[in-house]
OpenMM code with the backbone's topology and positions (N, CA, C; nanometers):
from openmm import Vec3, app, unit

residues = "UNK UNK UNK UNK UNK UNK UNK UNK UNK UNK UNK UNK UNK UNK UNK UNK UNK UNK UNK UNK UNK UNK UNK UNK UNK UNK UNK UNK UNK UNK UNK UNK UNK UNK UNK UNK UNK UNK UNK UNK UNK UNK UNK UNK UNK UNK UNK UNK UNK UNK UNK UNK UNK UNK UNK UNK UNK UNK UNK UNK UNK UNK UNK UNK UNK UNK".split()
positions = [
    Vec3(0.0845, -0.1179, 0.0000),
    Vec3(0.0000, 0.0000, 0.0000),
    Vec3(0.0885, 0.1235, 0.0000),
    Vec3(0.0654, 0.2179, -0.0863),
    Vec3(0.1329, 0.3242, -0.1012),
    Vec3(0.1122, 0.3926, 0.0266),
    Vec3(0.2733, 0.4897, 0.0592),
    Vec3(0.2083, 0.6263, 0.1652),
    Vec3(0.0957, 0.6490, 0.1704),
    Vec3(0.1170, 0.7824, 0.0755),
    Vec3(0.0192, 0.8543, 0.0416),
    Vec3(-0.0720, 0.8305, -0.0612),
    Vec3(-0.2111, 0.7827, -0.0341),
    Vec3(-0.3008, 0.7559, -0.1850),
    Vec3(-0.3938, 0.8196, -0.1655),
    Vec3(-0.5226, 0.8424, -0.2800),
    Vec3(-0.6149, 0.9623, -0.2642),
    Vec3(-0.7150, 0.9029, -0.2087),
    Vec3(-0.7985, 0.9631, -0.1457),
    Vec3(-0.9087, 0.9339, -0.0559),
    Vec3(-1.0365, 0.8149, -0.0940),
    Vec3(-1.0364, 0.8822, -0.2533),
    Vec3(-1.1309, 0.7740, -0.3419),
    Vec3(-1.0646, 0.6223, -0.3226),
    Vec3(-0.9358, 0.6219, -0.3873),
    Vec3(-0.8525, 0.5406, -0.3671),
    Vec3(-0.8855, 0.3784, -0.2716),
    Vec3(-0.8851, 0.4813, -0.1563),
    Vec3(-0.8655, 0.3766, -0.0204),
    Vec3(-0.9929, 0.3416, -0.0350),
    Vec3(-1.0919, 0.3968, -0.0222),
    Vec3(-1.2311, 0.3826, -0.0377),
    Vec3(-1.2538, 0.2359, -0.0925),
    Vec3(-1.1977, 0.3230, -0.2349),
    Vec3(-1.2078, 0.1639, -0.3419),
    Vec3(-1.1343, 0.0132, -0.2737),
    Vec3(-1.0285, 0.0729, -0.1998),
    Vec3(-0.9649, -0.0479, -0.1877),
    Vec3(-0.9944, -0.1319, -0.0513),
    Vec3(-1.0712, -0.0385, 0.0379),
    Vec3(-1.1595, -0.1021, 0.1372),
    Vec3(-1.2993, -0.1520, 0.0983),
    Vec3(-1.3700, -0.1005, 0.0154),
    Vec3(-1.4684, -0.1850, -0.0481),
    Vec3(-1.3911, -0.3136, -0.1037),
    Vec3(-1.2955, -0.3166, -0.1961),
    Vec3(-1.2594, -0.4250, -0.2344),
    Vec3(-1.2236, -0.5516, -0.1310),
    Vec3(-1.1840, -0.5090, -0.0183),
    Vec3(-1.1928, -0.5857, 0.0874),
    Vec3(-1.2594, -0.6150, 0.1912),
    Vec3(-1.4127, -0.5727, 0.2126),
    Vec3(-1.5210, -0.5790, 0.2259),
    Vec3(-1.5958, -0.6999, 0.1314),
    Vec3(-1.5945, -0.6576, 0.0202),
    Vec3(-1.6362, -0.7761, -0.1428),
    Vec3(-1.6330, -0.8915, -0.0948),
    Vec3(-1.4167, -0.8959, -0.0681),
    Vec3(-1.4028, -1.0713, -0.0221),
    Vec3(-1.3934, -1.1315, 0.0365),
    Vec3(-1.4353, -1.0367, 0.1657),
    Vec3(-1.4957, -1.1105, 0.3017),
    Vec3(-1.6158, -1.1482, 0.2768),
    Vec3(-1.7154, -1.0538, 0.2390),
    Vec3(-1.8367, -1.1012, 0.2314),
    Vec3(-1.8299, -1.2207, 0.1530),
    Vec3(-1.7600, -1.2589, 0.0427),
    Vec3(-1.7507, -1.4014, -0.0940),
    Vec3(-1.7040, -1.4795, -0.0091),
    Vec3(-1.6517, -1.4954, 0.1088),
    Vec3(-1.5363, -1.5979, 0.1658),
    Vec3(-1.4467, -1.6127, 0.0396),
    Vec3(-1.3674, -1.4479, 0.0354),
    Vec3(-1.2510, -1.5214, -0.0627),
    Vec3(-1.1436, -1.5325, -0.0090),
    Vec3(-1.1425, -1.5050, 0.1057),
    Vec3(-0.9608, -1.4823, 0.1589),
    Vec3(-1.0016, -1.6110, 0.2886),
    Vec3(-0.8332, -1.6797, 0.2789),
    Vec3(-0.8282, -1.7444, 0.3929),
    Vec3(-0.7987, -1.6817, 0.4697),
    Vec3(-0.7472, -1.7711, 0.5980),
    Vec3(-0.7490, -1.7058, 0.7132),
    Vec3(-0.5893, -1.6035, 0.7080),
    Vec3(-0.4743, -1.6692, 0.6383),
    Vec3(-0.3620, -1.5981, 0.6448),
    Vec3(-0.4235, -1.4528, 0.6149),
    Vec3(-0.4589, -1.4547, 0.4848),
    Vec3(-0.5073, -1.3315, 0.3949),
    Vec3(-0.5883, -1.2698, 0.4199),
    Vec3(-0.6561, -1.3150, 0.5349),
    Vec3(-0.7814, -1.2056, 0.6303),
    Vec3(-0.6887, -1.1365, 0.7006),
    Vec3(-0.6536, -1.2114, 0.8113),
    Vec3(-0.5274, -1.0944, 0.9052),
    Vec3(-0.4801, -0.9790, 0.8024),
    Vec3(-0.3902, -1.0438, 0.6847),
    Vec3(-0.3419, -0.9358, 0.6440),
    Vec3(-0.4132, -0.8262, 0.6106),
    Vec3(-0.5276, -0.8774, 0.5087),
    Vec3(-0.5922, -0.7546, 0.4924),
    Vec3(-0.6743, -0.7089, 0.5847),
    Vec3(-0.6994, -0.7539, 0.6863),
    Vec3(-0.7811, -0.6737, 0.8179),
    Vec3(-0.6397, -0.5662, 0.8971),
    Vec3(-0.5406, -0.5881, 0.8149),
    Vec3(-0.4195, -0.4781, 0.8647),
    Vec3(-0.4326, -0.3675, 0.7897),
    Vec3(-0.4501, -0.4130, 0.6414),
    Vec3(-0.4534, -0.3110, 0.5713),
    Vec3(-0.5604, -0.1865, 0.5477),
    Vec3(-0.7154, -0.2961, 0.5614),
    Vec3(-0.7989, -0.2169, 0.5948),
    Vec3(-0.8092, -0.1091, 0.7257),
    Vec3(-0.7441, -0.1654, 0.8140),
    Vec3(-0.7598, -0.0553, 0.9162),
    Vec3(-0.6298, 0.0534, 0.8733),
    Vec3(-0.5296, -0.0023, 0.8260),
    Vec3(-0.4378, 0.1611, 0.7746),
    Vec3(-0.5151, 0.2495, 0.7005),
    Vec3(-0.5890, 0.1713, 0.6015),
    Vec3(-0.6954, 0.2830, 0.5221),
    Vec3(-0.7647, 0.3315, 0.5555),
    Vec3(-0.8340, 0.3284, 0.6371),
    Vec3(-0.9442, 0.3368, 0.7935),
    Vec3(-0.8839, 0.4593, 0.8275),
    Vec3(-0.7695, 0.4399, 0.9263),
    Vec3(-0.6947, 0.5564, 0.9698),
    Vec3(-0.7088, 0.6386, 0.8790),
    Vec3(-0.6074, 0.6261, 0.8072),
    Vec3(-0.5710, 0.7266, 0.6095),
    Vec3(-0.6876, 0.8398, 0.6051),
    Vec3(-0.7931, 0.7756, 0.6181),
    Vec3(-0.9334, 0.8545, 0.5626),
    Vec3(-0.9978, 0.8996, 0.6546),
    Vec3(-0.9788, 0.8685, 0.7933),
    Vec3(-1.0657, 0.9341, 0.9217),
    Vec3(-0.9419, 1.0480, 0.9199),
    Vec3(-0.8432, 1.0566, 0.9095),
    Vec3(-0.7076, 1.1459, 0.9078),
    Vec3(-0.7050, 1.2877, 0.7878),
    Vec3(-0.7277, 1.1757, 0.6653),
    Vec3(-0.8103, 1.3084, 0.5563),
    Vec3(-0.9408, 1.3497, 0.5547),
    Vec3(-1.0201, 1.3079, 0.6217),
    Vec3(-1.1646, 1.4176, 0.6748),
    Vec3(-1.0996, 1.5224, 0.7603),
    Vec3(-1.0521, 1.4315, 0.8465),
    Vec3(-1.0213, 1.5306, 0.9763),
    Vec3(-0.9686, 1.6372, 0.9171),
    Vec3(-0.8602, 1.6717, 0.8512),
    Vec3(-0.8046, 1.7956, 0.7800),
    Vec3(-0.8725, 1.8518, 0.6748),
    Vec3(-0.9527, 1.8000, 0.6170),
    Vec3(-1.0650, 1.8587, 0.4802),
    Vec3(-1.1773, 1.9333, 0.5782),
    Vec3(-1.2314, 1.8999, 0.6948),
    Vec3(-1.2833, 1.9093, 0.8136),
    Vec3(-1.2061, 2.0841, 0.8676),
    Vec3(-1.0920, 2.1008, 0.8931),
    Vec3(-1.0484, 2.1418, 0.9407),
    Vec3(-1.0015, 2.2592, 0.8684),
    Vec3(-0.9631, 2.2505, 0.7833),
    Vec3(-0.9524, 2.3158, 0.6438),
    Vec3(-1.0566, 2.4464, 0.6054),
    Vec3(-1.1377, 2.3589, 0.6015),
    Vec3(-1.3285, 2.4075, 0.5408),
    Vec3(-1.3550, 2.4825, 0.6573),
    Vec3(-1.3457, 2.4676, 0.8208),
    Vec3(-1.4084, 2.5038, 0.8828),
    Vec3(-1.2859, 2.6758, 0.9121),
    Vec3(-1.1675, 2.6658, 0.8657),
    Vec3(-1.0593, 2.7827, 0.9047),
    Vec3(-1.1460, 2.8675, 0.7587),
    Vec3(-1.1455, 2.8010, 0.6722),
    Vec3(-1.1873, 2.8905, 0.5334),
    Vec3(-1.2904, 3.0078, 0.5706),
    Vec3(-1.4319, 2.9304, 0.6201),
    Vec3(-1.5037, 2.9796, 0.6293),
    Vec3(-1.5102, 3.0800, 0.7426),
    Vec3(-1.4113, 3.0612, 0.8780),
    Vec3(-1.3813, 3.1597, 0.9535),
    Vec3(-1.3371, 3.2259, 0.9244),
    Vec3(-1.2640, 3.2559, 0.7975),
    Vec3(-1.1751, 3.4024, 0.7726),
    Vec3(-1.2723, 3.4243, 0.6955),
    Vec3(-1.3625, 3.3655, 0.6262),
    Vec3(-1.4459, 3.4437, 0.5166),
    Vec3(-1.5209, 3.5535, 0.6248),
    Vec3(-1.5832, 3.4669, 0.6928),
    Vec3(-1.6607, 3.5542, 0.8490),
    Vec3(-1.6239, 3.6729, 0.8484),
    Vec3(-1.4190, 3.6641, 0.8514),
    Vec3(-1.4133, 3.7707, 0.9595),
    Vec3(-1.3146, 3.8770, 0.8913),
    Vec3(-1.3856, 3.8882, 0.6862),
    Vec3(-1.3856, 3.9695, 0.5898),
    Vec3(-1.5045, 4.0405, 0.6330),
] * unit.nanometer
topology = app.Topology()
chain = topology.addChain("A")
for resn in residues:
    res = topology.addResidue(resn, chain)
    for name in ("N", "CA", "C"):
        topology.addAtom(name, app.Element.getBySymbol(name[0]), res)
């Protein structure tokens, strides 16, 4: 998994691992792993709200306080 990937990105790639749990496609090795990976992406994206979040909410305070 790359550093840095775009938000859509992870999305996609946590649905994709969502998919093959729900199919029973992964054994058990390949669950752990990707139940690692899914939660880095997890993080990744609760991490880029938080700053798109944070961002949006400074914007609109200086617009205010034009």
């Amino acid at each position: 998994m790359p550093k840095e990937i775009k938000y859509e990105e992870a999305v996609r790639q946590l649905e994709d691992i969502v998919a093959k749990m729900e199919n029973n496609e992964l054994d058990v090795d390949s669950l752990s792993q990707q139940l690692k990976t899914a939660q880095k992406l997890i993080k990744m994206c609760k991490d880029k709200l938080s700053r798109a979040d944070s961002d949006i909410k400074k914007i609109l305070q200086d617009e205010g306080n034009d």
